[in-house]
C-alpha positions as a Markdown table, in Angstrom:
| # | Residue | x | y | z |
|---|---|---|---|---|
| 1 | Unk | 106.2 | 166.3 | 69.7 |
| 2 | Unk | 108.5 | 166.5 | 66.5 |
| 3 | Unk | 109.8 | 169.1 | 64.2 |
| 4 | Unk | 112.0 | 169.4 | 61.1 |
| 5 | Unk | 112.1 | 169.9 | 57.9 |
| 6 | Unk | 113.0 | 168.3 | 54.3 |
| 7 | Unk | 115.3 | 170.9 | 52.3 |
| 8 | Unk | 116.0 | 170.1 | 48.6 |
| 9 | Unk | 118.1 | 172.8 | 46.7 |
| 10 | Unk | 117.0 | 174.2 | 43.3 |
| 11 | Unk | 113.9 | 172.1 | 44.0 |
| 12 | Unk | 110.9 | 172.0 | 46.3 |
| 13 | Unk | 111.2 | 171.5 | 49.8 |
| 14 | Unk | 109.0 | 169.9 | 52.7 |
| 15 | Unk | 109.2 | 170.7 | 56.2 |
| 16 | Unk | 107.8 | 167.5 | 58.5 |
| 17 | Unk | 106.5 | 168.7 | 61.7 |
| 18 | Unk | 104.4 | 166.3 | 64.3 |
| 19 | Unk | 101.5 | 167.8 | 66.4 |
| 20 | Unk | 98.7 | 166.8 | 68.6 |
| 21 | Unk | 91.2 | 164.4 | 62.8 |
| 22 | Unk | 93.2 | 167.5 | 60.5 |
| 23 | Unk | 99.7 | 158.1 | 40.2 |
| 24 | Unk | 103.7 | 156.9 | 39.5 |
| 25 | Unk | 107.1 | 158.0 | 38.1 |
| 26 | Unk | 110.7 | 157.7 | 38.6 |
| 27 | Unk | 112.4 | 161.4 | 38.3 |
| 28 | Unk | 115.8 | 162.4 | 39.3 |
| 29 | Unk | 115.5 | 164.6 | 41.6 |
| 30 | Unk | 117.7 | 166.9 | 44.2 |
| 31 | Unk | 119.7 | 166.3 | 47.4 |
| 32 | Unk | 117.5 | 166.1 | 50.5 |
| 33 | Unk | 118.3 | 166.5 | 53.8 |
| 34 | Unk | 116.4 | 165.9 | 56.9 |
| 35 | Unk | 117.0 | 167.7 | 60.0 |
| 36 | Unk | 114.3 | 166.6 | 63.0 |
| 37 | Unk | 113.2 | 168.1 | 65.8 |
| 38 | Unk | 114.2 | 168.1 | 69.6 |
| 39 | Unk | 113.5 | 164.5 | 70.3 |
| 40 | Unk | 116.1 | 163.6 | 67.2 |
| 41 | Unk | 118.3 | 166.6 | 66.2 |
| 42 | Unk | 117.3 | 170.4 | 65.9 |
| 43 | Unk | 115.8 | 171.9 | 63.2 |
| 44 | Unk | 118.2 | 174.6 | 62.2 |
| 45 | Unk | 115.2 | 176.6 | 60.4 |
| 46 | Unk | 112.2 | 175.9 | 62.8 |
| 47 | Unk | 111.2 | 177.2 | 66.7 |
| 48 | Unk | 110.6 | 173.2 | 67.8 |
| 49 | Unk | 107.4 | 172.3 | 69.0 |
| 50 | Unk | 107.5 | 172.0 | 73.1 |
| 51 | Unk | 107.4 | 168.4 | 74.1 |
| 52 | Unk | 105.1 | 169.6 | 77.3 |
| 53 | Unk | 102.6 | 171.3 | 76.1 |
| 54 | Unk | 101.2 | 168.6 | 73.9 |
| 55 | Unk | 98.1 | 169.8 | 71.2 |
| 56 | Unk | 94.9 | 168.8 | 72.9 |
| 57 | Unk | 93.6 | 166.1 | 70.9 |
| 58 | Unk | 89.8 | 165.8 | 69.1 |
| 59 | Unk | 87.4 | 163.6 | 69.2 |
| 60 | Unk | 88.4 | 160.9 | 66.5 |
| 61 | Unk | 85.9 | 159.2 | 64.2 |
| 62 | Unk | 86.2 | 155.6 | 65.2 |
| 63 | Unk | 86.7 | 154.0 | 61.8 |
| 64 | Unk | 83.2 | 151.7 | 62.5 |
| 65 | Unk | 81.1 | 154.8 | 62.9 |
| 66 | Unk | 78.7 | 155.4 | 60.3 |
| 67 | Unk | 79.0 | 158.5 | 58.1 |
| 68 | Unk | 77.2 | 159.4 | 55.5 |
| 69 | Unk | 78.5 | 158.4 | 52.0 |
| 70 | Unk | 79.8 | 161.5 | 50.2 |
| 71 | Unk | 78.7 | 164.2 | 48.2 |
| 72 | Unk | 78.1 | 165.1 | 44.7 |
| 73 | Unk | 80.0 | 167.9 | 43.7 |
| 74 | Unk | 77.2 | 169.6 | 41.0 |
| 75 | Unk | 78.5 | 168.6 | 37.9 |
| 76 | Unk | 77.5 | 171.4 | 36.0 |
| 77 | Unk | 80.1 | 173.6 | 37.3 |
| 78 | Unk | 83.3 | 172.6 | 36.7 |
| 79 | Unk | 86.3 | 174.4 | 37.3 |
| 80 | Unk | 89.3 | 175.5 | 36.0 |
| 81 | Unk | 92.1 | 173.6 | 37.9 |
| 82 | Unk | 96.4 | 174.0 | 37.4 |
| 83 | Unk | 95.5 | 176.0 | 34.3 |
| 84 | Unk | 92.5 | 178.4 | 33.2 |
| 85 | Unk | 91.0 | 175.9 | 30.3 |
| 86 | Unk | 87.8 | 175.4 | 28.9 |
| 87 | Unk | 86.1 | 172.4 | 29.2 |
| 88 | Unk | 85.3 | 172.4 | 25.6 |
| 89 | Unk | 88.8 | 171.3 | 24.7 |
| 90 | Unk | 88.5 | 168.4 | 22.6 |
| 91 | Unk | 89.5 | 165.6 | 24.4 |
| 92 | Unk | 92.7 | 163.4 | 23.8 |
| 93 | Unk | 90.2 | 160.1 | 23.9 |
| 94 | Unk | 87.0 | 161.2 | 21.5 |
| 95 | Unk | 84.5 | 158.7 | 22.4 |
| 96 | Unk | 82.9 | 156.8 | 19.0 |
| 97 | Unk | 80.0 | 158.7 | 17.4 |
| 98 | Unk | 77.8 | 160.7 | 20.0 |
| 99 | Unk | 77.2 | 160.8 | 24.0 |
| 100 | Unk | 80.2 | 160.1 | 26.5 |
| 101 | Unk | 83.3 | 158.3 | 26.4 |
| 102 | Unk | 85.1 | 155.9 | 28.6 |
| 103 | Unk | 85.3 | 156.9 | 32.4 |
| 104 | Unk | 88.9 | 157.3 | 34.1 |
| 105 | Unk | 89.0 | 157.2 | 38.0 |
| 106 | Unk | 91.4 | 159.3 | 39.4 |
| 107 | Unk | 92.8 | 161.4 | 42.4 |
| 108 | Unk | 92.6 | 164.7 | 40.7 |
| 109 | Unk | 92.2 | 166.8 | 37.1 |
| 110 | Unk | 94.7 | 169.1 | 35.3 |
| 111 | Unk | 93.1 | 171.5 | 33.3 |
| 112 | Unk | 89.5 | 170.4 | 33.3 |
| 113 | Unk | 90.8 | 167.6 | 30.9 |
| 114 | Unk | 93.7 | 165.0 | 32.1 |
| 115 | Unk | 93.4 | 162.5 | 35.0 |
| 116 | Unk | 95.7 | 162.7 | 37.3 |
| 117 | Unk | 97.0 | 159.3 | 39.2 |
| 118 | Unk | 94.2 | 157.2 | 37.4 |
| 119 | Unk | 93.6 | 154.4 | 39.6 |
| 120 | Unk | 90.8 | 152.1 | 40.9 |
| 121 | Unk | 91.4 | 151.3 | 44.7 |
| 122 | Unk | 91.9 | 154.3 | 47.4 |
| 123 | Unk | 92.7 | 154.1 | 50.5 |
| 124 | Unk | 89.9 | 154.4 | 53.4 |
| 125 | Unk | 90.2 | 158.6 | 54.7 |
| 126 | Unk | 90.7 | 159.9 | 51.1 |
| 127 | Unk | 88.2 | 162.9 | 50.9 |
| 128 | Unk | 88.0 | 163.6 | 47.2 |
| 129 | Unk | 87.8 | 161.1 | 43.9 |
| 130 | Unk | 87.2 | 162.3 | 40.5 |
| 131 | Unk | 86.0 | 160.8 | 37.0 |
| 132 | Unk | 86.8 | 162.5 | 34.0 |
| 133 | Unk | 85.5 | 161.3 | 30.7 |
| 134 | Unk | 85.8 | 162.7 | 27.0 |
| 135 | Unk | 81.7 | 163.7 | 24.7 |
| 136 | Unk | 81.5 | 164.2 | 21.2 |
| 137 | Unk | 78.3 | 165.0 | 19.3 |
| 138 | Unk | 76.1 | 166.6 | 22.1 |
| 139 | Unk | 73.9 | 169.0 | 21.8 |
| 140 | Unk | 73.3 | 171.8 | 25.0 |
| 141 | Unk | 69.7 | 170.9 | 26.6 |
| 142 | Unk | 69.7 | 167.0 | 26.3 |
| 143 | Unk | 69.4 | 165.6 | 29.3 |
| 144 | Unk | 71.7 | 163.8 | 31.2 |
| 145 | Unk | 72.1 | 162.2 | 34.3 |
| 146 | Unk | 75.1 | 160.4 | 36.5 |
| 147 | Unk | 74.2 | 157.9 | 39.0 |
| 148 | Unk | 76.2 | 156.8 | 42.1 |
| 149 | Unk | 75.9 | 153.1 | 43.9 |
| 150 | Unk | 78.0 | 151.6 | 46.5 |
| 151 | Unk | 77.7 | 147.8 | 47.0 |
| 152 | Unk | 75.1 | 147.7 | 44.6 |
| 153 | Unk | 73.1 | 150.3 | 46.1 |
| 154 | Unk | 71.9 | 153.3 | 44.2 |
| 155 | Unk | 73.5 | 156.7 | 46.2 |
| 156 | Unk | 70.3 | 158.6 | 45.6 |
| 157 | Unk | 71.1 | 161.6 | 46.9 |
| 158 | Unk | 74.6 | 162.4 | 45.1 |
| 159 | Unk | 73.3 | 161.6 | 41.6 |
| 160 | Unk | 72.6 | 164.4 | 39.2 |
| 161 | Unk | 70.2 | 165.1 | 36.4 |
| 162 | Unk | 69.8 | 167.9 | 34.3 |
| 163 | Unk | 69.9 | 169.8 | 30.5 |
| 164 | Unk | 73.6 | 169.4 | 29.1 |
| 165 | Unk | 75.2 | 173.0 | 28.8 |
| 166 | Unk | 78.9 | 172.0 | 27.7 |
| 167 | Unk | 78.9 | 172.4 | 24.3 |
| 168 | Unk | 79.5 | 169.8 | 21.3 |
| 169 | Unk | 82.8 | 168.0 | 22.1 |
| 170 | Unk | 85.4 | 168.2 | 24.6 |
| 171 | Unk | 85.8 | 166.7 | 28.2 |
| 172 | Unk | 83.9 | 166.8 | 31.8 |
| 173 | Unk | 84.6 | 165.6 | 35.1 |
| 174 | Unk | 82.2 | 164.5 | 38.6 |
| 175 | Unk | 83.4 | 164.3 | 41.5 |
| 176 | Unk | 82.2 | 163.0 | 44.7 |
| 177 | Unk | 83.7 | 164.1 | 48.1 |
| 178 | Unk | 83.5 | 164.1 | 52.0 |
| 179 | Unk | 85.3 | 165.6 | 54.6 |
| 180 | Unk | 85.6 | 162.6 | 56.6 |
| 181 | Unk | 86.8 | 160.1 | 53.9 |
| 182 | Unk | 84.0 | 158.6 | 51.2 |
| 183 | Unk | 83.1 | 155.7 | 53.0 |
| 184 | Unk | 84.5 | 152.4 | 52.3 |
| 185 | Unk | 83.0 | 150.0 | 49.7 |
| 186 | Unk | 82.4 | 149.0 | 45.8 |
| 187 | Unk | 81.9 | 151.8 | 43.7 |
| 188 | Unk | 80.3 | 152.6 | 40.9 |
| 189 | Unk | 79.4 | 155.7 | 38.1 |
| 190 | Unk | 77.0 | 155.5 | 35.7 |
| 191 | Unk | 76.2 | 158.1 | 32.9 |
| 192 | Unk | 73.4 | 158.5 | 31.0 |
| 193 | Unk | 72.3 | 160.6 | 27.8 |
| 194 | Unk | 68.5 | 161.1 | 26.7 |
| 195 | Unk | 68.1 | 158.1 | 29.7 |
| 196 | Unk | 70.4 | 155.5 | 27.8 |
| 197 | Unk | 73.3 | 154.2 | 29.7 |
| 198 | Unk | 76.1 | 155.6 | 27.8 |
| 199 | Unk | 79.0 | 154.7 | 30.4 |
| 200 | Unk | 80.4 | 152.6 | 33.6 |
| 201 | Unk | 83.3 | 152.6 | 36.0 |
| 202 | Unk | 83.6 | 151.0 | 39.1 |
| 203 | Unk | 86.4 | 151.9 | 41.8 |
| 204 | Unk | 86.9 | 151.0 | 45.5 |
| 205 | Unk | 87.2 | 152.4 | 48.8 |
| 206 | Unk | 89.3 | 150.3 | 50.8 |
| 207 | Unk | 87.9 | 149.6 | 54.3 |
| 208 | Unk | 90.5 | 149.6 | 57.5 |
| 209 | Unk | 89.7 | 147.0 | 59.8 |
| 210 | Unk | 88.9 | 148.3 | 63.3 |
| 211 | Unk | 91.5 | 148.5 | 65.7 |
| 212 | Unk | 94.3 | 148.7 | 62.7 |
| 213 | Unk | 96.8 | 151.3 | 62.7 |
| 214 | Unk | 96.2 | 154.2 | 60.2 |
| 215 | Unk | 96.2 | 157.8 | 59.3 |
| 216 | Unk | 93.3 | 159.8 | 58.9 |
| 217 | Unk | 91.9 | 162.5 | 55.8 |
| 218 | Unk | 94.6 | 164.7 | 54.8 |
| 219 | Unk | 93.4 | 168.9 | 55.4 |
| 220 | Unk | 95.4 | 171.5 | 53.1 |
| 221 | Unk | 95.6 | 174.9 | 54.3 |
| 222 | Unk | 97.8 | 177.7 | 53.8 |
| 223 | Unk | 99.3 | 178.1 | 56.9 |
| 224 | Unk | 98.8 | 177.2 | 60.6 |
| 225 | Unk | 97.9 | 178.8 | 63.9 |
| 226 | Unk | 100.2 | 179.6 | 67.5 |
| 227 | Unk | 98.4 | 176.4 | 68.2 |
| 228 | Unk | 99.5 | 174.7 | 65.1 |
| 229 | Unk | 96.2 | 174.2 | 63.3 |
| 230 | Unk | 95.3 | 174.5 | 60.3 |
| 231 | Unk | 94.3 | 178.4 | 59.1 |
| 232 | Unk | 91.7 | 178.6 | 56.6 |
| 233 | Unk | 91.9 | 174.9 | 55.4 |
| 234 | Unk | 90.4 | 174.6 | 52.0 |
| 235 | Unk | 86.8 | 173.2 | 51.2 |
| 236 | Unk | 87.0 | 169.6 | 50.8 |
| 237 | Unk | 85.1 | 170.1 | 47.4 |
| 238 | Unk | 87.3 | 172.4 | 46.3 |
| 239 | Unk | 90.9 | 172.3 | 47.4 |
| 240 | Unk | 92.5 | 175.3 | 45.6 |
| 241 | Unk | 94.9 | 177.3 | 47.0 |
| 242 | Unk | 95.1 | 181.2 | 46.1 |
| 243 | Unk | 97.4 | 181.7 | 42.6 |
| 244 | Unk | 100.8 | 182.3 | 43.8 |
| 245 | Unk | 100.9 | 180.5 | 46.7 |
| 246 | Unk | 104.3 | 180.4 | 48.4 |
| 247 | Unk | 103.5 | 176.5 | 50.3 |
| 248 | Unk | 101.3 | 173.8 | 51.2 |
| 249 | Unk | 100.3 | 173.0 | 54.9 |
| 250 | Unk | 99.3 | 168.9 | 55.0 |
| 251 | Unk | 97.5 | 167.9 | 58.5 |
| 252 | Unk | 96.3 | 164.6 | 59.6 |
| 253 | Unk | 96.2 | 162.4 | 62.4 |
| 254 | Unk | 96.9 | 159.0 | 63.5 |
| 255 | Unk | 94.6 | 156.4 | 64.3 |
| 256 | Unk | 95.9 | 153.9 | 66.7 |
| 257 | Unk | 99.4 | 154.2 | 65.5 |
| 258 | Unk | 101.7 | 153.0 | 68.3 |
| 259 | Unk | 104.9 | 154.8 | 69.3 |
| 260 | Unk | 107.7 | 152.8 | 67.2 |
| 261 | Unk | 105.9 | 152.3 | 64.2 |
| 262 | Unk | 108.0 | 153.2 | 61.0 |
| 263 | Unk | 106.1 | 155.9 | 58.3 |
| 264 | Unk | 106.7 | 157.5 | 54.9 |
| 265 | Unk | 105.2 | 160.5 | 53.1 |
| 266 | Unk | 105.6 | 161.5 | 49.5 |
| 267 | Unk | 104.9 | 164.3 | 47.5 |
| 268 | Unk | 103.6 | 164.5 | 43.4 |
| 269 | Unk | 103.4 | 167.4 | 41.1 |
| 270 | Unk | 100.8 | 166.3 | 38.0 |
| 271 | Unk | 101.2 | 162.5 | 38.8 |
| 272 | Unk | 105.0 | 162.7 | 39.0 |
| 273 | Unk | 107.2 | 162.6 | 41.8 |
| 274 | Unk | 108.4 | 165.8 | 43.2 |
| 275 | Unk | 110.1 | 164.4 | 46.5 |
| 276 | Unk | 112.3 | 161.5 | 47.0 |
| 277 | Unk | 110.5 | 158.9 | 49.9 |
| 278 | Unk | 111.2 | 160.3 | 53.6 |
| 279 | Unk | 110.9 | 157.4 | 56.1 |
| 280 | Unk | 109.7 | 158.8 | 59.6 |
| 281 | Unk | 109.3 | 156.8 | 62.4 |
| 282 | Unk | 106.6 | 157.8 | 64.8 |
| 283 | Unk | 107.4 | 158.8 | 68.4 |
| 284 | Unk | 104.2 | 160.1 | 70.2 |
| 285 | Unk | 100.7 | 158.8 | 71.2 |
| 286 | Unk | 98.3 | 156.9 | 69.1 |
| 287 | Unk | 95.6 | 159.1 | 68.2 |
| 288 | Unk | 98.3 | 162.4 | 67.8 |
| 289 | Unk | 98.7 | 164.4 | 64.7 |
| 290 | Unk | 101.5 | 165.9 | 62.4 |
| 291 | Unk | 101.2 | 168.5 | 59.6 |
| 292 | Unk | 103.8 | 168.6 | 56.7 |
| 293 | Unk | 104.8 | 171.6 | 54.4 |
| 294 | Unk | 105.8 | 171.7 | 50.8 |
| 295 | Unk | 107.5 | 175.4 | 50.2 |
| 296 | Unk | 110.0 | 176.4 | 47.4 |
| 297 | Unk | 113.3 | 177.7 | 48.6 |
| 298 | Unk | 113.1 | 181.6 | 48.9 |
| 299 | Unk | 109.9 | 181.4 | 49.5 |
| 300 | Unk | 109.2 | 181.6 | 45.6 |
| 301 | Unk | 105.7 | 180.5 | 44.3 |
| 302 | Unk | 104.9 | 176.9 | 43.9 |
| 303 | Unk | 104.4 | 176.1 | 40.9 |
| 304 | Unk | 101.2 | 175.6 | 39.2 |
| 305 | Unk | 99.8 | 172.1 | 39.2 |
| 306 | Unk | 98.0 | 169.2 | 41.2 |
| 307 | Unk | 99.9 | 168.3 | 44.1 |
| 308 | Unk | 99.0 | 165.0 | 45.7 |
| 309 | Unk | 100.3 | 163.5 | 49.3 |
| 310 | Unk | 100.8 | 159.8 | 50.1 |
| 311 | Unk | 100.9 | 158.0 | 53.4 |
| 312 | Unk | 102.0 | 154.7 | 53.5 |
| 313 | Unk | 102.5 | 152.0 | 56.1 |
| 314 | Unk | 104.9 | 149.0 | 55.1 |
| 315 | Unk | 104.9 | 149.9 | 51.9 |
| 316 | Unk | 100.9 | 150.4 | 51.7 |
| 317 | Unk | 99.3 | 153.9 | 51.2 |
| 318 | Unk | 97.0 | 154.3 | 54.3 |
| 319 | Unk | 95.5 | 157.8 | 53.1 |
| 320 | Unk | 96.6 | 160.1 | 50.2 |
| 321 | Unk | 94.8 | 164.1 | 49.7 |
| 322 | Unk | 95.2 | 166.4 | 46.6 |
| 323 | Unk | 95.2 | 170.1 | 46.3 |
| 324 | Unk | 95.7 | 172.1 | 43.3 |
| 325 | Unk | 97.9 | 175.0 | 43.3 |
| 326 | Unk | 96.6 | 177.6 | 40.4 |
């Protein structure tokens, strides 16, 4: 196994370490340097990770076992998210005359209101995908329902319906979500008002062929164990750290990645880049894990925001997770 750690100054920092399952825009940002563990050079700020007492491994998901879809998160309840908001603001897209407004597809939500890395195709593993959508001119206690199908077939048991309770105008998100990645296909929301169709958005969960190398769903937590596991890992449905929280633990775990085979990871703040690219190459068995931690020098608070993780594989994101730091 692998240690290290990525040090920006003035900026945030991300500490890579490798263990043996747990959208774009150019910034300037900081010098960063990489220092790797005992198979590559010593991390000057870590205890490396004994090569000889390897993390016993669990029992993978083979990526053609069935699971079941995902899970509605009750749309009723939303929450606040970077920043305590109401989800009456009025949105920055009011939809024309009454019911609900056009449907964005996206990784995560700031403030109850703005997508965050809108986009229509996922990688298979991600755990978590939101729609946010703008209403104008409802009145609390008409009904309303959303309605979930993948590959044409109706999701029965994640839709919703029940008596609206958010007000006049503003904006209101859905999410669906499942530990072990939503599983692959076409998807598609519906929304309905008074049991008219008011809206439609389709996205997709890309499939990994079996046998292909990959990486598995990405588990936050805020910290790890002697045995380098995750400690408390937040609720898939719900991946908020506590306000104030000093860094990010990532975990995940390869899936028939061979020794050799050359890796990045990337970190975002609110859609924007918040680390430059760091290639890794991976050194250790095919079905072995690493974690990765975002920290601010001094151990200051992170600050507030949606923080989102890529993968990617040749220049292809194989899974992505987000979290939202309060």
């Amino acid at each position: 196994m692998i240690g290290g750690h990525v040090n920006r100054q003035n900026k945030l920092s991300a500490i890579v370490f490798v263990l043996t399952v747990f959208t774009l825009l150019a910034c300037s940002l900081g010098p960063v340097t990489i220092s790797l563990g005992p198979t590559v050079t010593p991390s000057p700020t870590a205890t490396p990770i004994p090569t000889e007492t390897p993390i016993p491994s669990p029992t993978l998901r083979p990526t053609n076992t069935p699971r079941p879809s995902a899970t509605a998160r009750p749309s009723a309840t939303p929450r606040s998210t970077a920043t305590p908001s109401s989800n009456r603001t009025i949105a920055p897209l009011t939809p024309v005359g009454a019911g609900f407004g056009r449907i964005s597809i996206a990784s995560g939500v700031l403030d109850d209101t703005t997508p965050v890395s809108p986009r229509t195709t996922f990688p298979d593993g991600v755990t978590i995908v939101y729609a946010i959508f703008p209403f104008n001119g409802l009145r609390d206690g008409q009904l309303w329902r959303t309605e979930w199908l993948r590959d044409g077939q109706l999701q029965g048991n994640i839709g919703r319906e029940k008596p609206w309770s958010g007000g006049a105008a503003g904006t209101w998100w859905v999410s669906i979500f499942n530990e072990d990645g939503i599983s692959p296909g076409r998807w598609q929301l519906n929304t309905y008002l008074d049991n008219r169709l008011q809206q439609s958005a389709q996205f997709t969960i890309e499939a990994n062929p079996q046998g292909k190398l990959d990486f598995g769903p990405i588990v936050f937590a805020p910290e790890v164990d002697a045995n380098d596991q995750p400690v408390n890992p937040l609720p898939v449905d719900d991946p908020t750290f506590e306000k104030g929280a000093t860094s990010i633990y990532a975990y995940f775990r390869a899936v028939n990645v061979p020794s050799g085979t050359e890796w990045t990871s990337q970190w975002f703040r609110n859609g924007q880049p918040d680390t430059q690219p760091k290639p890794h190459t991976w050194n250790f068995g095919p079905q072995e894990g690493t974690w990765l931690q975002l920290f601010q020098d001094g151990n200051a608070p992170l600050d507030p925001g949606v923080y989102e993780l890529r993968v990617s594989v040749g220049g292809q994101v194989v899974t992505l997770g987000t979290c939202i730091v309060p």
